[in-house]
C-alpha positions in Angstrom: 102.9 84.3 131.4 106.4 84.8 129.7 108.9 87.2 131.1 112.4 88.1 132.0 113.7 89.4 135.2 115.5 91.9 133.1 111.7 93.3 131.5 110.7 93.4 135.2 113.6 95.7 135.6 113.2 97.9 132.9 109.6 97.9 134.5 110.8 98.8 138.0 113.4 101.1 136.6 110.4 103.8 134.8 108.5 103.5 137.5 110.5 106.0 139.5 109.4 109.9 139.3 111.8 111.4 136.3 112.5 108.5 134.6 110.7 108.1 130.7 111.9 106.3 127.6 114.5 108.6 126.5 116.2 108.2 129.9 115.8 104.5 129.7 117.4 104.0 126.2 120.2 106.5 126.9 121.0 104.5 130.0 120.2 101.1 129.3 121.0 98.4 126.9 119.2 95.8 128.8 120.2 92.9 130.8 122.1 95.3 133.7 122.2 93.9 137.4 120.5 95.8 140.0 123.7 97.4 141.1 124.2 99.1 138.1 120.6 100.0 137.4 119.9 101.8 141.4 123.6 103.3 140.7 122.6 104.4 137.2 119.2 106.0 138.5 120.8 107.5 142.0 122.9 110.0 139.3 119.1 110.9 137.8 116.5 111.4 140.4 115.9 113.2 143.7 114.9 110.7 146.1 117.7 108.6 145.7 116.8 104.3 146.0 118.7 101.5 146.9 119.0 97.9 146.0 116.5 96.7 148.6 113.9 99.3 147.6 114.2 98.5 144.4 113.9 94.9 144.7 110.9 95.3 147.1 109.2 97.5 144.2 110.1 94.5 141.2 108.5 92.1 143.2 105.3 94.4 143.5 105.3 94.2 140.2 105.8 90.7 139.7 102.7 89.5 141.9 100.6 91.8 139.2 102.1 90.8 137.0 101.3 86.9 138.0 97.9 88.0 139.3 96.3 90.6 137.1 97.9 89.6 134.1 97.5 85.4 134.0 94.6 85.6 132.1 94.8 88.5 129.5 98.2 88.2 128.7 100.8 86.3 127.3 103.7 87.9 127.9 105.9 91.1 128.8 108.7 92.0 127.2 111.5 94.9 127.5 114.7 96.4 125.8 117.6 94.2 125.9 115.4 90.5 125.9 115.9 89.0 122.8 112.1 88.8 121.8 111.8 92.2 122.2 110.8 93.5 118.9 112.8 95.8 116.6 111.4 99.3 115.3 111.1 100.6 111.6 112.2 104.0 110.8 114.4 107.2 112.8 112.9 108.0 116.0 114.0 109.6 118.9 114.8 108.4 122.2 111.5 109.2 124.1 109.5 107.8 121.5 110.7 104.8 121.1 109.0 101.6 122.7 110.8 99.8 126.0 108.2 97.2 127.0 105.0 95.9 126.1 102.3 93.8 126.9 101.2 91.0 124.5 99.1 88.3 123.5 99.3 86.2 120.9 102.6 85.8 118.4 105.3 88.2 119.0 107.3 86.9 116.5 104.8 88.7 114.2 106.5 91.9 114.9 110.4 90.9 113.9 112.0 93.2 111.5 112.0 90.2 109.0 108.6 90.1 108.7 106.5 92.0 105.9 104.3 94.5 108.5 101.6 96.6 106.2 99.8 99.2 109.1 96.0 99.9 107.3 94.4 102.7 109.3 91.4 105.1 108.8 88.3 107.2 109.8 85.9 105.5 112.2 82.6 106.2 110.6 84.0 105.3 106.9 80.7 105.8 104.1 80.2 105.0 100.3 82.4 102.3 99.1 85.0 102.9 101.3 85.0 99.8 103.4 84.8 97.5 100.1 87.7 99.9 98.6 89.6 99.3 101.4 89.3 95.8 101.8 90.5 95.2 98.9 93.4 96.6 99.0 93.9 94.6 102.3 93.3 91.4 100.6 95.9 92.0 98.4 98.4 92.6 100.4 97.5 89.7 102.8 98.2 87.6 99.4 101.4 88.8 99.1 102.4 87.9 102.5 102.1 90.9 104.6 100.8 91.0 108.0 98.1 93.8 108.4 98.8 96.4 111.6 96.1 98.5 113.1 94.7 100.0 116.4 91.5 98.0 116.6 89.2 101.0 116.7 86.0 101.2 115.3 86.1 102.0 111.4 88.5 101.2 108.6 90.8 99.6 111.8 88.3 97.3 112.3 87.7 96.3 108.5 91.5 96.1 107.7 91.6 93.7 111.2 88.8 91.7 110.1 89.7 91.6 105.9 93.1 90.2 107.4 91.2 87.3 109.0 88.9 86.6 106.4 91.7 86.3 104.2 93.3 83.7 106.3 96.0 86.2 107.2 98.1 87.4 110.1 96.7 90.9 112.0 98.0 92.7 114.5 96.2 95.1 116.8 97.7 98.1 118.7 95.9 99.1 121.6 95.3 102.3 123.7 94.5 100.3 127.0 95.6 97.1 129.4 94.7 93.9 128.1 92.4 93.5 131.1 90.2 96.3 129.7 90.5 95.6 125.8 89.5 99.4 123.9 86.8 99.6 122.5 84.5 97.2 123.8 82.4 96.5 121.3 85.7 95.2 119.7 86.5 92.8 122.7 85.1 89.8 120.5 86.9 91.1 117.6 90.4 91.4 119.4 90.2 87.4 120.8 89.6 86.2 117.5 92.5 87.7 116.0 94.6 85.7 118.8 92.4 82.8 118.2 93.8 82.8 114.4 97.2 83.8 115.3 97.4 87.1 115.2 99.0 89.3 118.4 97.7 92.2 120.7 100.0 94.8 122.0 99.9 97.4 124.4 102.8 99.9 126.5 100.3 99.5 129.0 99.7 97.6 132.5 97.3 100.3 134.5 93.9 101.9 133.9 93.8 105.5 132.6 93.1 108.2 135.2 91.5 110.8 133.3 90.4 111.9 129.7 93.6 113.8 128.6 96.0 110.7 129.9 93.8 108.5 127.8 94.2 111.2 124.8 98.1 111.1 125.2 97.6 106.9 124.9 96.2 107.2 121.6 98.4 109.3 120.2 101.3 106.8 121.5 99.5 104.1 120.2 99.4 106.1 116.9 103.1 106.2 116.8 103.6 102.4 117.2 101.3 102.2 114.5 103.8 103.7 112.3 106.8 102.1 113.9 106.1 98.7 113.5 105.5 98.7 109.8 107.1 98.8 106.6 104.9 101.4 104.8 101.6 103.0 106.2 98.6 103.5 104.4 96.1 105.4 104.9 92.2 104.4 103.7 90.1 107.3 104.3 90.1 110.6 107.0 88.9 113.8 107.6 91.5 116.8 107.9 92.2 118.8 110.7 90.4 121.9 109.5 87.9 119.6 107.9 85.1 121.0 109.7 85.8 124.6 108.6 86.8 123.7 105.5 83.3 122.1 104.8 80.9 124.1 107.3 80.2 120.8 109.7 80.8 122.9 112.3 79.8 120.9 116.1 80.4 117.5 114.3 83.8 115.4 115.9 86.0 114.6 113.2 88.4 112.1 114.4 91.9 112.7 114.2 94.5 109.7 114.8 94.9 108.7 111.4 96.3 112.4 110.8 98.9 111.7 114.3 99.6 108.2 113.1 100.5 109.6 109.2 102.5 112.2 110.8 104.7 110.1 113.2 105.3 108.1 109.7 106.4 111.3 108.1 109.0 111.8 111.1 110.3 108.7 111.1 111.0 108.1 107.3 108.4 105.5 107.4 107.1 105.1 103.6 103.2 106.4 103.3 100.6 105.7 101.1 97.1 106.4 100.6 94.0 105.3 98.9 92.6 107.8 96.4 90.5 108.2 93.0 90.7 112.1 92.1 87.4 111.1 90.0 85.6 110.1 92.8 87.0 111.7 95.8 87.8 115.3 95.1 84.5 116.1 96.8 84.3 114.5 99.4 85.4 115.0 103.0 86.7 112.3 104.2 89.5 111.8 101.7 90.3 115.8 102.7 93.6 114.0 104.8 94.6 112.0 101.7 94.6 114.8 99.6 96.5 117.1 102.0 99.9 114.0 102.0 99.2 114.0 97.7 100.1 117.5 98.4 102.6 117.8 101.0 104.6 114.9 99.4 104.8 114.4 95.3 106.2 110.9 95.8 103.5 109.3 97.8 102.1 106.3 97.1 98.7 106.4 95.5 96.6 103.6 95.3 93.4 103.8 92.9 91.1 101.1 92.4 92.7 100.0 88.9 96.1 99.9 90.3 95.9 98.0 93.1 97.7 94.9 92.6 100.2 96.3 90.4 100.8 98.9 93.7 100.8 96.5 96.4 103.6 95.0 94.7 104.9 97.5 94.1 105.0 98.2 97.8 106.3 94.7 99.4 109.1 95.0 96.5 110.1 98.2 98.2 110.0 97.2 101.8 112.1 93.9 100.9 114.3 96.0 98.9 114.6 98.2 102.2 115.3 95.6 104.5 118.4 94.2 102.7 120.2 97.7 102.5 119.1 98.2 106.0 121.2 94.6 107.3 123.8 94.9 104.6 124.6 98.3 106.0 124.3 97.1 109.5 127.0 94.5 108.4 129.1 97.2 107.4 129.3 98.9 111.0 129.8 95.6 112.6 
């Protein structure tokens, strides 16, 4: 397993009560000694630490690390190591990343490479799946790597469209590598490392209860958006879509909605699939017609557009990038 004693720091350094991301990236490019780090976090918390403490507490976490971990995982990674991957868009400091867990290729998240996140409903009907695959196929032919959360649904079929394509996938998830989420997708998830693809996680622990293991998918949701060049949504209910159609006691499922929202916040370009001929009436396209109207510039993608779109698309994101590093060149 791959790792730097400067991620095993940044790992020791949040594990202290009052310390979270925003704290970490205010604080911390990366790469500190542990002198500076204890001296850094003495000015923060209550029950002040000291070098041996601290160093007791990264070694903890490096038997897990070697222990738990040697089988699932490839590799951790952390602000300031150089394979640390870059995020897309604005974000604030407590929402962006400052480790993860992987397996597989990290290199598939550098900012150089074309990152398309396809995300959805879970119980997708009609033609949805075969709507959305193809869409999916096309972009895998014009190089992009497909991003999702591996859950059931049109994550799932953009996951597995990438593969069958002979493309690149990579899959976000909610829980440890140890405990892959769902399960049913566990033989899903090991083929997508099998053919090159990467899982990622922020997490090395087990949830505790139901509402910690909400707040991880809606974190999850967020790296869905920042590690991608333009988001696109397949197919979702609404968050009123149960009153709006009288399905009252059903569970419409929601994290397509979070995940198009953190997109929104972060200047991350949108999209979504959508015939008006066929899908004004139906439910679970009520999401995609809420961003048509929220945003008059979103990217539509019909059924007789869809090459013509997806280039339009990777064009964009290409086009993107190169403003992004010539005016990064600028300020340096």
């Amino acid at each position: 397993m791959k790792y730097t004693t400067n991620a095993l720091n940044i790992l020791t350094a949040k594990s202290y009560k009052g310390i979270g991301n925003a704290w970490l990236v205010k604080n911390l490019e990366g790469n500190e000694d542990i002198d500076t780090i204890v001296s850094l976090l003495n000015n923060k918390i209550k029950e002040k630490t000291n070098i041996d403490e601290f160093k007791n507490l990264r070694e903890i976490f490096e038997d897990k690390l070697n222990q738990k971990f040697k089988d699932c995982c490839d590799g951790f990674v952390a602000l300031g190591d150089n394979d640390f991957p870059q995020y897309r868009g604005n974000v604030k400091d407590s929402e962006k990343p400052v480790f993860l867990y992987y397996k597989g290729d990290i290199d598939l998240l550098n900012i150089d490479n074309k990152n398309i996140s396809v995300i959805g409903l879970l119980s997708p009907e009609g033609d949805i799946e075969e709507r959305e695959r193809n869409i999916v196929s096309e972009f895998v032919k014009n190089g992009a790597t497909i991003v999702s959360g591996l859950a059931l649904g049109c994550d799932s079929i953009s996951h597995q469209e990438a593969l069958d394509q002979n493309g690149k996938t990579v899959a976000i998830l909610p829980s440890p590598l140890y405990d892959i989420m769902p399960a049913t997708n566990k033989g899903l998830a090991f083929k997508i490392v099998d053919e090159g693809g990467l899982l990622i996680t922020e997490y090395g622990t087990d949830f505790k209860s139901k509402m910690e293991l909400s707040s991880r998918y809606k974190e999850r949701d967020r790296l869905q958006a920042l590690f991608c060049e333009t988001i696109i949504l397949a197919a979702s209910y609404a968050q009123n879509s149960a009153e709006r159609w009288k399905l009252h006691g059903q569970k419409l499922d929601s994290g397509a909605r979070l995940a198009m929202g953190f997109a929104k916040d972060y200047n991350i370009p949108r999209a979504v699939m959508y015939d008006k001929e066929i899908d004004e009436t139906n439910p679970m396209f009520d999401l995609n017609r809420d961003l048509i109207k929220e945003q008059k510039d979103i990217i539509i993608i019909e059924q007789n557009n869809i090459s013509e779109t997806v280039k339009k698309v990777m064009n964009k994101s290409s086009l993107a990038k190169r403003g992004n590093a010539i005016q990064g060149n600028l300020f340096h």
